[in-house]
KESE-998109 format. One record per atom (N, C-alpha, C, O): residue in three letters; x, y, z. Coordinates in steps of 0.001 Angstrom, whole numbers, plus 500000, padded with zeros to 6 digits. Example, Ala and Ser with C-alpha at 12.3 -4.5 7.8 and 13.67 -1.06 7.14 Angstrom:
# residues 2
ALA513190494310507800ALA512300495500507800ALA513200496700507800ALA514236496681508465SER512850497750507080SER513670498940507140SER512900500030507870SER513409501138508039
# end
This chain:
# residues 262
UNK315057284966877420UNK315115285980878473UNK316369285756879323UNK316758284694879810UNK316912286947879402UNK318351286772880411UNK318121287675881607UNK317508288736881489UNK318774287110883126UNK317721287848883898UNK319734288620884170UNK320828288063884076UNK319374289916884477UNK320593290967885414UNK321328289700886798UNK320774289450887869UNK322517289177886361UNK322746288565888019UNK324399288256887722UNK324935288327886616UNK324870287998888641UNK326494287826889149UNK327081286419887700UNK328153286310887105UNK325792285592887617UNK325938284201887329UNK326673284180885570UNK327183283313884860UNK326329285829885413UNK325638286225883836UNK327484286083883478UNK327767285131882751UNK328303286693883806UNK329519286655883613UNK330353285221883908UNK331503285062883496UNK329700284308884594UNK330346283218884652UNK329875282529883515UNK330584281606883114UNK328731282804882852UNK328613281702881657UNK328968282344880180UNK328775281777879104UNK329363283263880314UNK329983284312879095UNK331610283542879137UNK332181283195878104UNK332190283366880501UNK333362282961880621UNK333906281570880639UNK335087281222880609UNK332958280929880686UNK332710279216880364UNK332497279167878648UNK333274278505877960UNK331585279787878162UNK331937280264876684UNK332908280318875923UNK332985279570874949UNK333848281227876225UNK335034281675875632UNK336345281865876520UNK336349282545877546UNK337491281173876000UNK338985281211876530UNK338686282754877162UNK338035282798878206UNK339165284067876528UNK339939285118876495UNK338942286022877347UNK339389287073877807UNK337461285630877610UNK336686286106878654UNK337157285190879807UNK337656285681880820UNK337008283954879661UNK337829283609881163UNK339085283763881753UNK339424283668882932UNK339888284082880477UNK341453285136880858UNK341266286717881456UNK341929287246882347UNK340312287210880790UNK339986288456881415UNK339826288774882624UNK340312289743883206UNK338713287465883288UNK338093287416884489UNK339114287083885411UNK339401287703886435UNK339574286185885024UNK340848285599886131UNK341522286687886723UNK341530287144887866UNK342204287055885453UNK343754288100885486UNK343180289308886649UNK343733289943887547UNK341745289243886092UNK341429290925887157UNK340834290131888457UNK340916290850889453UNK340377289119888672UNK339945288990889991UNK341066288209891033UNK340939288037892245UNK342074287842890250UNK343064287614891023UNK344263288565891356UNK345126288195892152UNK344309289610890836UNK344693290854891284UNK344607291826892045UNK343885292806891861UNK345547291583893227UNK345538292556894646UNK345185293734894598UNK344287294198895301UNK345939294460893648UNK345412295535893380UNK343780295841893476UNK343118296360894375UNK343363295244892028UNK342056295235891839UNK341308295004893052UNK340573295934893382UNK341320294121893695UNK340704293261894769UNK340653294619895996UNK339561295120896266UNK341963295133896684UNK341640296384896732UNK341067297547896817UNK340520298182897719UNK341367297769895332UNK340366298766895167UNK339079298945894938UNK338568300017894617UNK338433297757895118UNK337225297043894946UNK336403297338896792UNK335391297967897101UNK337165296747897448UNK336741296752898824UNK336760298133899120UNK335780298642899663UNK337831298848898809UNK337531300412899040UNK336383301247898775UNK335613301902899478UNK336500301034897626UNK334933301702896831UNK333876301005897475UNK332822301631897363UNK333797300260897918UNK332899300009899018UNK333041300598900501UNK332043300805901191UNK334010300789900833UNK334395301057902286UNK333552302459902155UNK332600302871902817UNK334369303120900887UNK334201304494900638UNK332293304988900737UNK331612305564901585UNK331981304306899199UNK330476304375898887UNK329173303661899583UNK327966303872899473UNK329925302746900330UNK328474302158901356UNK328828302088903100UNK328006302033904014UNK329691302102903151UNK330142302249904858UNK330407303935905079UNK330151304521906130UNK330767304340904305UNK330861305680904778UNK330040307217903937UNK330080308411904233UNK329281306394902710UNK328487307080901964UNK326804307101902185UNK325970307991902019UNK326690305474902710UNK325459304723902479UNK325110304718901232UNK324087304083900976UNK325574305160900495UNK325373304268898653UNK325552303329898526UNK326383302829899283UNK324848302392897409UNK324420300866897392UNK325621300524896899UNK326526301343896739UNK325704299389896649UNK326792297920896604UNK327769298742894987UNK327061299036894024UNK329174298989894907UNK330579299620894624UNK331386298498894133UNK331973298479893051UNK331370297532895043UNK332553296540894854UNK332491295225893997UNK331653295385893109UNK333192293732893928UNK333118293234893310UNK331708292304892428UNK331539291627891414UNK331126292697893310UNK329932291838893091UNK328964292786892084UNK328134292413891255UNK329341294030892429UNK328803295235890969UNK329303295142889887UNK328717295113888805UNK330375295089890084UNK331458294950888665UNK331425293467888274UNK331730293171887118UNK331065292481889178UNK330969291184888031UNK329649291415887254UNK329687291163886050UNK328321291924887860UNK327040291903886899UNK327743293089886043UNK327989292638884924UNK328050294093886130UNK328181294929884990UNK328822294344884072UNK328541294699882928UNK329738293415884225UNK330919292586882808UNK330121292181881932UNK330103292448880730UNK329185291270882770UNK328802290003882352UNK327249291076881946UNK327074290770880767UNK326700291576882123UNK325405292577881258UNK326496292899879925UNK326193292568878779UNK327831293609880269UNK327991294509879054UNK327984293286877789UNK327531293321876645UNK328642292295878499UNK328674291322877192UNK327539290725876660UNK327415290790875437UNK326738290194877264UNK325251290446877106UNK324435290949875618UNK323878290344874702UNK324735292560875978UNK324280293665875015UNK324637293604874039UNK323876293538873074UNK325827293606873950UNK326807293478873282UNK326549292500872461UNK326162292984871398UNK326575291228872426UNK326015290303871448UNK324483290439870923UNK324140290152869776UNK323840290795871676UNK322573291472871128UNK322793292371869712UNK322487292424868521UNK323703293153870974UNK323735294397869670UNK324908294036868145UNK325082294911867297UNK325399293045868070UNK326327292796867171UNK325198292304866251UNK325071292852865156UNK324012290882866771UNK323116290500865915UNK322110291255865284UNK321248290736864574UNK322214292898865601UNK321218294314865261UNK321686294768864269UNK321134295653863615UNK323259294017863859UNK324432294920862885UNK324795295863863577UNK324743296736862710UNK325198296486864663UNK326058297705865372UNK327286297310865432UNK327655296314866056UNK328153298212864658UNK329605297232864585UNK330503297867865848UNK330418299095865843UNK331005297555866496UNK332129298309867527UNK333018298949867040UNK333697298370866191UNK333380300491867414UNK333826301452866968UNK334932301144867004UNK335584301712866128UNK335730300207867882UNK337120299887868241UNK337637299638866793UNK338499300195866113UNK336531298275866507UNK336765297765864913UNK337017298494863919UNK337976298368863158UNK335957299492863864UNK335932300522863408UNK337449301239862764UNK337892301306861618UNK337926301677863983UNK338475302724864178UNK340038301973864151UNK341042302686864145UNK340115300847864138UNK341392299452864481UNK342363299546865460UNK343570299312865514UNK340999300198866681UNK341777300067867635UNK342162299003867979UNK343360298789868159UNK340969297832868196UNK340896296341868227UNK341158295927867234UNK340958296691866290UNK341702294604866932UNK341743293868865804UNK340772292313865805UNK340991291342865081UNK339731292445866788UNK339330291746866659UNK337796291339867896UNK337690291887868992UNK336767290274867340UNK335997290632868267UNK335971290076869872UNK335074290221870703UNK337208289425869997UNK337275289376871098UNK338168290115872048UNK337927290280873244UNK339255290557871383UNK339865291911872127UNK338573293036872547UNK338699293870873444UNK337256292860871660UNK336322294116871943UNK335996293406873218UNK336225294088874218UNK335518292202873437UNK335104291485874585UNK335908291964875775UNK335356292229876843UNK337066292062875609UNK338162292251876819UNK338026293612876925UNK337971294121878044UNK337965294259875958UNK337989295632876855UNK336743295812877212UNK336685296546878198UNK335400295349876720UNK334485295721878149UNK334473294873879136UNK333677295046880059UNK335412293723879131UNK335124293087880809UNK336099294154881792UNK335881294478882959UNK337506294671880691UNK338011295367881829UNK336884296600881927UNK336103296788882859UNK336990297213880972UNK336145298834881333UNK335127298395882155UNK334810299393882803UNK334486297535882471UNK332719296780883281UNK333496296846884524UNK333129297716885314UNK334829295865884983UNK335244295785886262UNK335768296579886964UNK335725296620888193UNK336687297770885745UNK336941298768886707UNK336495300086887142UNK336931300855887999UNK335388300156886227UNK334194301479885729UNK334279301792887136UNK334575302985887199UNK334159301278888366UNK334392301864890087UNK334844302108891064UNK334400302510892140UNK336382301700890453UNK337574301999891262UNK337653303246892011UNK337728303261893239UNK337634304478891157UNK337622305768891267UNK336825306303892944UNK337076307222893723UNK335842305232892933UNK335026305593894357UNK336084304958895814UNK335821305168896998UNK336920304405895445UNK338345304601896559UNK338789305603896693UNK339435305589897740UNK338836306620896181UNK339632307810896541UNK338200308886897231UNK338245309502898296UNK337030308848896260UNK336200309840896495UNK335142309489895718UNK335339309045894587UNK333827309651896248UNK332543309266895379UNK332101310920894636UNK331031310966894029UNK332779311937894705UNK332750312723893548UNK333506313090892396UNK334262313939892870UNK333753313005891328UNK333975312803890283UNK335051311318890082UNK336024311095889362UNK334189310375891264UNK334907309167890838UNK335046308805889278UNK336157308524888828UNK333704308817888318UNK334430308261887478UNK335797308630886683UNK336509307785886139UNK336006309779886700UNK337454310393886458UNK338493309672887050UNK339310309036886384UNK338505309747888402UNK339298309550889244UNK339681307740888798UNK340859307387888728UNK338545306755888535UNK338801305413888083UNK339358305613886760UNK340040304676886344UNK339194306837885841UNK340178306321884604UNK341361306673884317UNK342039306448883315UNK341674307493885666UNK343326307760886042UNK343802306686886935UNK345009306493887079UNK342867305944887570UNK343619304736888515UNK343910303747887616UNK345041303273887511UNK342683303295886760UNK342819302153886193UNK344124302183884806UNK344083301211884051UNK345160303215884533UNK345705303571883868UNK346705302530883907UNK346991302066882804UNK347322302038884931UNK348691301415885359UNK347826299996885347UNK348053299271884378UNK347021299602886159UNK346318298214885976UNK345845297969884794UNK345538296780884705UNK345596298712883601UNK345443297803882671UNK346772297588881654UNK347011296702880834UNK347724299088882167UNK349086298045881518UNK349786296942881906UNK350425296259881106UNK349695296666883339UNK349957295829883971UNK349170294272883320UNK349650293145883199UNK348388294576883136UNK347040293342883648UNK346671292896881953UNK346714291675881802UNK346426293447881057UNK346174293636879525UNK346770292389878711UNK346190291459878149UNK348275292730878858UNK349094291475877795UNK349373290562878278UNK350224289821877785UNK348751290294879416UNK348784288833880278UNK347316288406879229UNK347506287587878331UNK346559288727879328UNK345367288401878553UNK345309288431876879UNK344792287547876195UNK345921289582876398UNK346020289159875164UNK347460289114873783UNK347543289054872557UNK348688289215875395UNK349905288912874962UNK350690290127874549UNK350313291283874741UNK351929289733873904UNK352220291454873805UNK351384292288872838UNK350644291588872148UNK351303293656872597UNK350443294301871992UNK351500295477871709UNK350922296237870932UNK352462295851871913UNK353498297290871386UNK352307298215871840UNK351591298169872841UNK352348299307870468UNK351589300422870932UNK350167299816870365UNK349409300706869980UNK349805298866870275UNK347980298965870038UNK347479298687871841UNK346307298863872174UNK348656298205872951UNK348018298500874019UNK347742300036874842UNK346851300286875654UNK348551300713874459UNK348393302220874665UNK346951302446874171UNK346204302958875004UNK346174302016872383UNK344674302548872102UNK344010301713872722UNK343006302072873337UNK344335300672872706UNK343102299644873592UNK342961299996875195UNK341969299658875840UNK344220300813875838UNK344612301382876507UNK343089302685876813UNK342344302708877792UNK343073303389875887UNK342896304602876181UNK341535304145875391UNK341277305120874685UNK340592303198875175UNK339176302686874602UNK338719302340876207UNK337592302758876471UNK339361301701877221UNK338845301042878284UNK338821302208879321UNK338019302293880252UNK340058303312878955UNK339950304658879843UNK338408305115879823UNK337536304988880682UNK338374305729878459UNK337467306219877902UNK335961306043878250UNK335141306936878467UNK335704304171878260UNK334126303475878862UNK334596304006880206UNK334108305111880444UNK335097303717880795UNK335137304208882432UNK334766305834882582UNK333776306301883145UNK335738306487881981UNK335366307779882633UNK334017308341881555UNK333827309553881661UNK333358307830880849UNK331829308097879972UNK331035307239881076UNK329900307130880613UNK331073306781881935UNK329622306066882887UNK329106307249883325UNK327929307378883665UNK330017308224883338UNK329363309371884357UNK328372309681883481UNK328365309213882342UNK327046310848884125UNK325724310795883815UNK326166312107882528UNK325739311987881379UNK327065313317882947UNK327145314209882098UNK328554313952881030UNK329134315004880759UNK329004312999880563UNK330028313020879854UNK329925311933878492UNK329930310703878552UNK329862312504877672UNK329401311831876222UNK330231310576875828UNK331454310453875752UNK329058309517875559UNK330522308863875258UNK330462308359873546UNK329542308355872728UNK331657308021873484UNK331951308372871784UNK332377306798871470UNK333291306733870648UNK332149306186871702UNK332224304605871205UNK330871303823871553UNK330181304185872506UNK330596302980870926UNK329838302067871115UNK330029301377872455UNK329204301328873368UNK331437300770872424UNK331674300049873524UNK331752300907875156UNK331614300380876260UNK332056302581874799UNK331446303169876271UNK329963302880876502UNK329524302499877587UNK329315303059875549UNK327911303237875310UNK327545301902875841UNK326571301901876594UNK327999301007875658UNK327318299348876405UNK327854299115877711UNK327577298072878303UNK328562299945878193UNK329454299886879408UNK328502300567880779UNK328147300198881899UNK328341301962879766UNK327280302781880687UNK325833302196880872UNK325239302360881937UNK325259301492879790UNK323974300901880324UNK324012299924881038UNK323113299731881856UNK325286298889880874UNK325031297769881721UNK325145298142882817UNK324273297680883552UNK326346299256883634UNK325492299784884769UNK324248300562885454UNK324058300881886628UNK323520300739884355UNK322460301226885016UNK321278300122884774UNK320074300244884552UNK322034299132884896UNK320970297663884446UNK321149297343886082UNK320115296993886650UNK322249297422886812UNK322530296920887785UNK321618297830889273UNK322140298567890110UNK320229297444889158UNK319421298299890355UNK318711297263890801UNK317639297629891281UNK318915295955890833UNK317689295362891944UNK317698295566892894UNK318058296729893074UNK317444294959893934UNK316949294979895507UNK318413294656895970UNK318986295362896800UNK319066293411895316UNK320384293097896257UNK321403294113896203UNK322376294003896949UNK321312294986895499UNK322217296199895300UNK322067297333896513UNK323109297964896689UNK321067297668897296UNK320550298500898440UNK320504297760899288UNK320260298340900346UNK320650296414899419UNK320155295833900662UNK321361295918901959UNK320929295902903112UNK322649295995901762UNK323305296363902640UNK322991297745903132UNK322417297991904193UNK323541298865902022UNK322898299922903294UNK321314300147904031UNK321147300806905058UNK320386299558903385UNK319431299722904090UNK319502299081905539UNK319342299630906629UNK319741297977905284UNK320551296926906640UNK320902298103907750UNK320139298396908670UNK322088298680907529UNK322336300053908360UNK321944301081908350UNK322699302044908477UNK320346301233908161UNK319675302100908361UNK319782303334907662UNK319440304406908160UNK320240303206906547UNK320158304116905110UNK318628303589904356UNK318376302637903617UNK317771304701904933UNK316139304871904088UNK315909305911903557UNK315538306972904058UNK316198305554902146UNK315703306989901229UNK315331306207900056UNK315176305008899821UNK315245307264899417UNK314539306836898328UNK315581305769896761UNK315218305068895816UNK316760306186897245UNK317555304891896604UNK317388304015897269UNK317087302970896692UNK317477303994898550UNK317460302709898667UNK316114301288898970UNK316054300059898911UNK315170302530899322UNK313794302239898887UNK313480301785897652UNK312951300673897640UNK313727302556896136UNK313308302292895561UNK314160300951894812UNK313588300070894171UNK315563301016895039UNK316126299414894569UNK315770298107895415UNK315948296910895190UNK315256298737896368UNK314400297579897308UNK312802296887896835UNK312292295789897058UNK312461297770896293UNK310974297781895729UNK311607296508893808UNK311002295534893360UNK312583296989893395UNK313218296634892116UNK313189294875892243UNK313930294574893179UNK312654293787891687UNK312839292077891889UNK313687292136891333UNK314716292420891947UNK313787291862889556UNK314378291301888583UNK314500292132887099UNK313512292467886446UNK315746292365886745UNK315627292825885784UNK316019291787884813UNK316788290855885048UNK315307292078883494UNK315933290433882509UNK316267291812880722UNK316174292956880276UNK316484291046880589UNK316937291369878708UNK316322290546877869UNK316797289421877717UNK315192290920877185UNK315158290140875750UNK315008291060874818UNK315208292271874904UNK314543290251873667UNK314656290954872534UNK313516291790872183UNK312313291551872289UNK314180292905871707UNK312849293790871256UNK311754294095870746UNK311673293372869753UNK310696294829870819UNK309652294710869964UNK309727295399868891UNK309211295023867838UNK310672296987869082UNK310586297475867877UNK312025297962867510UNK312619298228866465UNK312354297957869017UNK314696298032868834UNK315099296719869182UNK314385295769869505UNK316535296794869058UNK317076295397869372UNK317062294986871083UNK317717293973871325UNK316659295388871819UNK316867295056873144UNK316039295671874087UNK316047296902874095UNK315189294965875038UNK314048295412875346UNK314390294924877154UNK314612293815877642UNK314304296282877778UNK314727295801879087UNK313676295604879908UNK312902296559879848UNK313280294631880762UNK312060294074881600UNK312051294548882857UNK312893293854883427UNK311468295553883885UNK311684295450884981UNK310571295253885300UNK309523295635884779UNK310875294248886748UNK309972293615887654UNK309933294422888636UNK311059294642889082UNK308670295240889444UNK308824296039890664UNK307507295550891612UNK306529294908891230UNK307795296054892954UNK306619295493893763UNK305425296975893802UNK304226297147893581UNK306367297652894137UNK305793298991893681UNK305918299691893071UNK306576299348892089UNK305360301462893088UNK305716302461892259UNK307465303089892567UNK308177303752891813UNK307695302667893698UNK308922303461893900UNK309995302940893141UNK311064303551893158UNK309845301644892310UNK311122301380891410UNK310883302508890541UNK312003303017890584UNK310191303266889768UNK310224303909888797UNK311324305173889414UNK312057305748888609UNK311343305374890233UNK312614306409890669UNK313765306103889682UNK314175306783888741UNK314195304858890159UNK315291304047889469UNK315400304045888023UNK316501304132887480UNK313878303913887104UNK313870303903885990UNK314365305409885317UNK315313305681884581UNK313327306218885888UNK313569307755886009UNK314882308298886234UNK315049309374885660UNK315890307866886917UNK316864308788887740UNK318112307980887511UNK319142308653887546UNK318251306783887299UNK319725306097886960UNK319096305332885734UNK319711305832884792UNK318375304567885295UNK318795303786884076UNK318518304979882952UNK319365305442882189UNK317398305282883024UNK317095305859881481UNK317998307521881340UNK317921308402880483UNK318473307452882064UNK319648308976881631UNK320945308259881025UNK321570308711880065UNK321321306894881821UNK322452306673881468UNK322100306444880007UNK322806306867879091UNK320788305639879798UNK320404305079877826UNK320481306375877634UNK321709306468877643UNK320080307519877455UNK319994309230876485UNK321543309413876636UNK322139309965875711UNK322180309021877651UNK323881309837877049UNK324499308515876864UNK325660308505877271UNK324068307335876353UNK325143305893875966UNK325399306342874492UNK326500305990874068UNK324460307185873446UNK325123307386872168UNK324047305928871617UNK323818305642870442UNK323638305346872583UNK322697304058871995UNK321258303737872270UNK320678302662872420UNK320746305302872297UNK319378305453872814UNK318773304952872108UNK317899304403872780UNK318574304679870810UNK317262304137869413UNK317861302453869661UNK317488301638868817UNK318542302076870513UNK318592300217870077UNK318132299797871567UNK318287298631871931UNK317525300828872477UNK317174299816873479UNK315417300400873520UNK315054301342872816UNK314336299550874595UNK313742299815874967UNK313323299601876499UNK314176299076877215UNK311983299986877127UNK312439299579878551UNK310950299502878882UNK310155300417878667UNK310617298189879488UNK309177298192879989UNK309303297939881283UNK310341297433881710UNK308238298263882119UNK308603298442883782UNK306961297929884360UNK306006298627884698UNK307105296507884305UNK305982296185885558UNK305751296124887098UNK306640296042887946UNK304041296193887377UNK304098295491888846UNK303213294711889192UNK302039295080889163UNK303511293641889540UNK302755292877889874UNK301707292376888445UNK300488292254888572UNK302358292155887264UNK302122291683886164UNK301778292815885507UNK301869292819884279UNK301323293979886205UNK300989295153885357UNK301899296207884660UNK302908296800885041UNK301139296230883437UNK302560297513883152UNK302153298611883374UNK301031299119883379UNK303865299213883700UNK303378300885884581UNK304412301757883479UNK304137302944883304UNK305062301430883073UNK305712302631881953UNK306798301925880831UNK307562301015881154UNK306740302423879655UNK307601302036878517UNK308391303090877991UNK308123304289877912UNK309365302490877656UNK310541303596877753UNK310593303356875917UNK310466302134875848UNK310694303805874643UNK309981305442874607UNK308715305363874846UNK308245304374874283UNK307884306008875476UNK306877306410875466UNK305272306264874444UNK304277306916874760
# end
């Protein structure tokens, strides 16, 4: 069992060189760093929407990679591979730690059609930021380029995404709903039902499936996490392109209250 938390990306990156090159290169980058605090300034100081900034984007890295090895041991091959955009499986690794970290940039400028808006920002930071991590690349950084565009601007709820690796990008953020995710704006007196119901949310964990490869656990105190289940995770699984490899069970208080399929 792997539980949803910040910690999840530090031991993916203790793991492997070129995930802890990934992590570095982008968290030591002004830029990034930045536009990180913004999308917060933007989405929780002046939106009251839950937690935007770095501490979202480290659980989303560290989930996508997660899945991701799940889903490699299911046989799901990455389209990158596929397609040679990547040449390999750890270039696939790098582009979802970048696509995971910068999937929220976009909410610096505006929390409506941010994710667009992040895969026109993140355009220049990942040429910048890219062949520091995996050296020069000519034109395969332009496709690896336009694979990490791509997961970013597919998080959104209505926009299809056409790789595998968008597809693990978009669920690992909608993995990201516990309680510590609402707890700032509720703090300032943002009470609704987001932020109620990620308040109600303990622990989410990942294991393995009963009848797909990946079976997501949520822990709730009450009924109001199911909002969350209802309204951000399970839309993002129907448009990831990877709806038949996950499943989703949702307890409370040891009881189960709904399984995702049905």
């Amino acid at each position: 069992m792997v539980r949803v938390s910040p910690s999840l990306l530090d031991e993916y990156a203790s793991r492997s060189r070129v995930v802890a090159k990934a992590v570095s290169v982008l968290e030591e980058d002004p830029e990034v760093s930045a536009l990180l605090r913004m999308s917060n300034i933007m989405a929780v100081s002046r939106l009251g929407y839950n937690d935007h900034g770095p501490v979202h984007a480290k659980i989303v890295a560290g989930v996508a990679l997660e899945l991701f090895e799940r889903l490699l041991r299911a046989g799901v091959r990455p389209t990158s591979l596929h397609d040679r955009t990547a040449k390999s499986l750890d270039e696939v690794r790098v582009l979802l730690v970048f696509a995971s970290y910068l999937h929220d940039v976009g909410n610096s400028i505006h929390r409506d059609r941010h994710e667009l808006l992040g895969a026109l920002i993140a355009k220049d930071i990942v040429d910048k930021l890219l062949p520091k991590v995996l050296g020069r690349l000519d034109e395969r950084l332009f496709m690896l380029r336009s694979e990490i565009l791509h997961a970013i601007h597919a998080t959104a709820y209505d926009v299809r995404c056409l790789t595998v690796e968008a597809g693990i990008v978009k669920v690992a953020d909608g993995l990201d709903m516990s309680e510590g995710r609402a707890r700032i704006p509720y703090e300032r007196g943002k009470i609704d039902m987001h932020s109620v119901s990620a308040l109600s949310i303990k622990e989410v964990n990942i294991v393995e499936g009963e009848k797909r490869p990946v079976r997501i656990i949520v822990n709730a105190d009450d009924m109001a996490g199911l909002f969350q289940i209802e309204n951000v995770l399970l839309p993002k699984i129907r448009s990831s392109g990877l709806d038949g490899y996950f499943e989703v069970a949702v307890y409370s208080h040891d009881k189960l209250l709904i399984t995702y399929p049905r």
